[in-house]
N, CA and C atoms as a LAMMPS dump frame, in Angstrom:
ITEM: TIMESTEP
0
ITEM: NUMBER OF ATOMS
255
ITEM: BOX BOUNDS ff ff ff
-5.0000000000000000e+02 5.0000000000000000e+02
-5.0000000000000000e+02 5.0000000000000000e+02
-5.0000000000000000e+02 5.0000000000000000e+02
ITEM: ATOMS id mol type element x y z
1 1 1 N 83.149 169.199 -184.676
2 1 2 C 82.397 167.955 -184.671
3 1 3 C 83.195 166.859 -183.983
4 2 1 N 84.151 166.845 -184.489
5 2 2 C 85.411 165.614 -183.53
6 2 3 C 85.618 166.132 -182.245
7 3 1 N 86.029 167.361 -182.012
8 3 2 C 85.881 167.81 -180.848
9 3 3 C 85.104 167.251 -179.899
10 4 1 N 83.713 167.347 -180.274
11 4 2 C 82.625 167.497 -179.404
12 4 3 C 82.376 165.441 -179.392
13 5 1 N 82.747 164.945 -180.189
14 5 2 C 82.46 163.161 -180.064
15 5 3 C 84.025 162.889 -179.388
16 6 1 N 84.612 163.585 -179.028
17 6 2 C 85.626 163.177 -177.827
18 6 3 C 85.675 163.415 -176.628
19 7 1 N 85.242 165.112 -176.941
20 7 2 C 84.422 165.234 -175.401
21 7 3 C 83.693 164.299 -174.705
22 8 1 N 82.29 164.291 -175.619
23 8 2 C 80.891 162.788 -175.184
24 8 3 C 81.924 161.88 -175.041
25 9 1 N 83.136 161.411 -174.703
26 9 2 C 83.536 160.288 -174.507
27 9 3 C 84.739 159.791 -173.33
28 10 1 N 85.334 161.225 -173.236
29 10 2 C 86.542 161.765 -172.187
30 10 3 C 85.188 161.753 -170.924
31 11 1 N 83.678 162.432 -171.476
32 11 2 C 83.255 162.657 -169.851
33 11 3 C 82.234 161.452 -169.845
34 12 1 N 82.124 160.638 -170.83
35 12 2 C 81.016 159.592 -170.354
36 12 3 C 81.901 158.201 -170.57
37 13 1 N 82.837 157.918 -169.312
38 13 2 C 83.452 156.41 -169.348
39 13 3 C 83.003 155.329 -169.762
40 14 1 N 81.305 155.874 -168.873
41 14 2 C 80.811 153.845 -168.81
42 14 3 C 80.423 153.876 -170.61
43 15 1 N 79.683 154.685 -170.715
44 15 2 C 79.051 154.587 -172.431
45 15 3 C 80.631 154.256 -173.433
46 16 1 N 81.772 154.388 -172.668
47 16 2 C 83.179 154.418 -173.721
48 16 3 C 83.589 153.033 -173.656
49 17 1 N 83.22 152.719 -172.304
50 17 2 C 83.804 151.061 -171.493
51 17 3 C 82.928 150.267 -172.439
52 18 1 N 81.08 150.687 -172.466
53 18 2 C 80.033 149.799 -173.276
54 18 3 C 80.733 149.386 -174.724
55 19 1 N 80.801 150.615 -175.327
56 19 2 C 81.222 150.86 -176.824
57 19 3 C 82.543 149.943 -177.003
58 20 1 N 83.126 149.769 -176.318
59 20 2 C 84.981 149.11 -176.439
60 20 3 C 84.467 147.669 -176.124
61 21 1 N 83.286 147.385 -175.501
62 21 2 C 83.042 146.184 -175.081
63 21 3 C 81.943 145.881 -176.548
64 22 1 N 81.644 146.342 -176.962
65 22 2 C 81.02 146.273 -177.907
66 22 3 C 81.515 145.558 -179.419
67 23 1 N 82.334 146.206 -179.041
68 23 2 C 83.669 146.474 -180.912
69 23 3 C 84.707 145.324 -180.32
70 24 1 N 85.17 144.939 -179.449
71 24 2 C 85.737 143.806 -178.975
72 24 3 C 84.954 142.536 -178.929
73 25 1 N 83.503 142.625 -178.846
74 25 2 C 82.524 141.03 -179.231
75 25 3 C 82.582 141.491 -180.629
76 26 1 N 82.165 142.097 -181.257
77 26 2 C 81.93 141.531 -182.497
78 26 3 C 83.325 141.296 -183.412
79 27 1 N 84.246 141.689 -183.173
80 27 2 C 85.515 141.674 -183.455
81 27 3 C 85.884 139.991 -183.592
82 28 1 N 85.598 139.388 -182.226
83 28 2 C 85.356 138.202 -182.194
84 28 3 C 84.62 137.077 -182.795
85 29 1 N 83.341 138.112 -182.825
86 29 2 C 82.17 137.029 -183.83
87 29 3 C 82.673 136.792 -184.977
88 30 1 N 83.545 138.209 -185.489
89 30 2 C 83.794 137.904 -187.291
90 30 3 C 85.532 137.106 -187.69
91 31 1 N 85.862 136.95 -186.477
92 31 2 C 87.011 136.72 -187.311
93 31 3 C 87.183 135.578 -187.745
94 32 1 N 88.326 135.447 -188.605
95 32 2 C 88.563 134.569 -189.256
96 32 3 C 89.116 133.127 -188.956
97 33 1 N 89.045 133.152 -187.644
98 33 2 C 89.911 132.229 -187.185
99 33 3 C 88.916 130.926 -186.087
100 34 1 N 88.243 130.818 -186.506
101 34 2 C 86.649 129.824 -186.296
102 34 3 C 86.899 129.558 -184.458
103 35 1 N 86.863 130.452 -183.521
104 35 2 C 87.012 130.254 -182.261
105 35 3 C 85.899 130.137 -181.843
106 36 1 N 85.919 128.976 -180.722
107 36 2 C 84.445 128.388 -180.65
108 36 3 C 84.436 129.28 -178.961
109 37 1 N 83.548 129.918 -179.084
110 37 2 C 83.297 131.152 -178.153
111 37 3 C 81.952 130.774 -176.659
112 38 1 N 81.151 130.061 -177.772
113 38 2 C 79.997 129.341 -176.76
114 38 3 C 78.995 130.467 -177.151
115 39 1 N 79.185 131.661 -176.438
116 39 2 C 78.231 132.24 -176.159
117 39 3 C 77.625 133.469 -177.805
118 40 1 N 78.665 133.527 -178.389
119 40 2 C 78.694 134.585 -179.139
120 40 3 C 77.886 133.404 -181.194
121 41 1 N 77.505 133.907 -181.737
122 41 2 C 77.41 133.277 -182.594
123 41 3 C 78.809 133 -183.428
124 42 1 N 78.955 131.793 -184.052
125 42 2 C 80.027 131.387 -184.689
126 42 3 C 80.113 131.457 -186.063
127 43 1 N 79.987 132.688 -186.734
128 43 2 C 79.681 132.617 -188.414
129 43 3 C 81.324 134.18 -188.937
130 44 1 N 82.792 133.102 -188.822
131 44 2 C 84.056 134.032 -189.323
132 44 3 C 83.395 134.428 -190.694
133 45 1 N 84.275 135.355 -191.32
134 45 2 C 84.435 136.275 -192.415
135 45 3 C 85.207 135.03 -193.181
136 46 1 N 85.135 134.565 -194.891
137 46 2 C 86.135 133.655 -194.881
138 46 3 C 87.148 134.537 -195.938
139 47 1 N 88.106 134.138 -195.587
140 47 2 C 89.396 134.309 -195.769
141 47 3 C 89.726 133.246 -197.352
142 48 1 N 90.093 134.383 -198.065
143 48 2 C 91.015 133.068 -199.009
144 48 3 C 92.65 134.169 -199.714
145 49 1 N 93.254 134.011 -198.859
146 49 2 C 95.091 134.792 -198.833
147 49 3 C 95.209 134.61 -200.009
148 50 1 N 94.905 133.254 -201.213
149 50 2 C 95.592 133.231 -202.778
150 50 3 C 94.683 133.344 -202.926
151 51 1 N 93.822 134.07 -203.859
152 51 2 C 92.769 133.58 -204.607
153 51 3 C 93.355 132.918 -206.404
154 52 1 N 92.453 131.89 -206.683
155 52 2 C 92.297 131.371 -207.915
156 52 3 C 92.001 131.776 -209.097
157 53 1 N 92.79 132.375 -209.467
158 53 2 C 92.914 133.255 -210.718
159 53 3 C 93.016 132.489 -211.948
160 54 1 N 93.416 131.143 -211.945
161 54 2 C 93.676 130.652 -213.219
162 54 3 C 92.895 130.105 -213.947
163 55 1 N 93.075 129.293 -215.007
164 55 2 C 92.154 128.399 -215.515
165 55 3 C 91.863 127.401 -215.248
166 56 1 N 90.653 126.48 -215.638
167 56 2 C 90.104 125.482 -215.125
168 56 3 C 90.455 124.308 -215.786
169 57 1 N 91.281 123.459 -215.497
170 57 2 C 91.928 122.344 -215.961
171 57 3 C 91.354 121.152 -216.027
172 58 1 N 91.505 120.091 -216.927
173 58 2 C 91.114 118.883 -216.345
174 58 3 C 92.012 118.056 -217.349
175 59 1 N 92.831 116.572 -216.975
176 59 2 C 93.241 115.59 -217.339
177 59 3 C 92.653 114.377 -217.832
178 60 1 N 92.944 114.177 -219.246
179 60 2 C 92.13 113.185 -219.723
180 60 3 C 93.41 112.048 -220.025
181 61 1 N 93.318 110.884 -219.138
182 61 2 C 93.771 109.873 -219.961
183 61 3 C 93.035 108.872 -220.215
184 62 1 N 93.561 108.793 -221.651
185 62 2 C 93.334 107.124 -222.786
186 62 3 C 93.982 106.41 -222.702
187 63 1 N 93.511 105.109 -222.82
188 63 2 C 93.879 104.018 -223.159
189 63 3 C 93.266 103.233 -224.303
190 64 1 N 94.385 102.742 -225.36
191 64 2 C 93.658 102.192 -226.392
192 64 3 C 95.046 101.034 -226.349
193 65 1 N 94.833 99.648 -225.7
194 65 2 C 95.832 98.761 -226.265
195 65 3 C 96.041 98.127 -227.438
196 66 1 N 97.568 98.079 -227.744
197 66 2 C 98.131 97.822 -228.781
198 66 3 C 97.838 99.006 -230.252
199 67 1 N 98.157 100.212 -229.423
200 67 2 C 98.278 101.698 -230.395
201 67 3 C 99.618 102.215 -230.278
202 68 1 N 99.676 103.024 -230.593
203 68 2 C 101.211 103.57 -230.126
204 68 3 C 100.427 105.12 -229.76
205 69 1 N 101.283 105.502 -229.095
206 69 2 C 100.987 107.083 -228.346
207 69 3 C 100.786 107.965 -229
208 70 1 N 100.923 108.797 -230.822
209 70 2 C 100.245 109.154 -231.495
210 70 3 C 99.297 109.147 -232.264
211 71 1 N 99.148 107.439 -232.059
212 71 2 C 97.464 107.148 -232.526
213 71 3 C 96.455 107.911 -231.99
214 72 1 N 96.942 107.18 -230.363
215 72 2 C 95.753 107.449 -229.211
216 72 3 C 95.453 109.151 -229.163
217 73 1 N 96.943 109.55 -229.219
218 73 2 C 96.973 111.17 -229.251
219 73 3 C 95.747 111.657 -230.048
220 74 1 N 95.853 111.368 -231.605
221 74 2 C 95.319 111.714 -232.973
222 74 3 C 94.058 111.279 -232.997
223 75 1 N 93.666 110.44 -232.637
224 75 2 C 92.52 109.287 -232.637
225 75 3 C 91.656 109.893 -231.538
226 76 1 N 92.176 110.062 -230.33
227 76 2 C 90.85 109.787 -229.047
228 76 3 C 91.249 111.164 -227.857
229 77 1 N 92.268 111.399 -227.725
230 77 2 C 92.432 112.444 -226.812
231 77 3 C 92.093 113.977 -227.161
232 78 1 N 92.999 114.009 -228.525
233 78 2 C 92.582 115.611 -229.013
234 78 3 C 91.352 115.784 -229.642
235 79 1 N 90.332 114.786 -230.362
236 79 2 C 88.795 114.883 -230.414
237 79 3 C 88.359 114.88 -229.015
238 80 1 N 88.579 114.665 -227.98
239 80 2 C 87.595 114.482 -227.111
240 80 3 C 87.973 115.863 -226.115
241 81 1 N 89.144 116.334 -226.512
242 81 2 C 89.335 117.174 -225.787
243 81 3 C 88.919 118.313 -226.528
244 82 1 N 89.221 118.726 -227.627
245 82 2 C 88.653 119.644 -228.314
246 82 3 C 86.532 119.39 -228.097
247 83 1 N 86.029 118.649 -228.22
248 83 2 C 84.583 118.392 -227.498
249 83 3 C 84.155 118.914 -226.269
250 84 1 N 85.254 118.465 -225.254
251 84 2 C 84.915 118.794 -223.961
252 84 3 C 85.391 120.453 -223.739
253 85 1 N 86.13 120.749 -224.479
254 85 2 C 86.251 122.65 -224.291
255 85 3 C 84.914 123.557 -224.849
């Protein structure tokens, strides 16, 4: 079977030249690297090298003047944060 799809290809150049010209545009269309080509459509593969594995964070600060920092702690940050989870 391999044999015979190397043969079809050792004796038919131009159909090998088409095919290589073939796999070389679209090679282009997909990559990742957003090259503005003109002629070819422009839609890369996207790429993300780290992906985001962790958890979803968010920072809450309070302000409550004239508290001290375990009020505000006790009082308004850890209710609201325990709420917002």
């Amino acid at each position: 079977m391999l044999n015979k799809i190397i043969k079809f290809f050792l004796e038919n150049k131009l159909v090998t030249f088409l095919v290589l010209i073939l796999f070389v545009l679209w090679g282009i269309a997909t990559s990742p690297f957003n090259w503005e080509t003109g002629i070819l459509p422009n839609d890369p593969v996207p790429v993300d090298a780290i992906p985001d594995i962790g958890e979803n964070q968010q920072i809450v600060y309070t302000e409550w003047p004239g508290r001290s920092p375990q009020d505000i702690e006790d009082q308004i940050s850890y209710p609201l944060t325990t709420t917002l989870l």
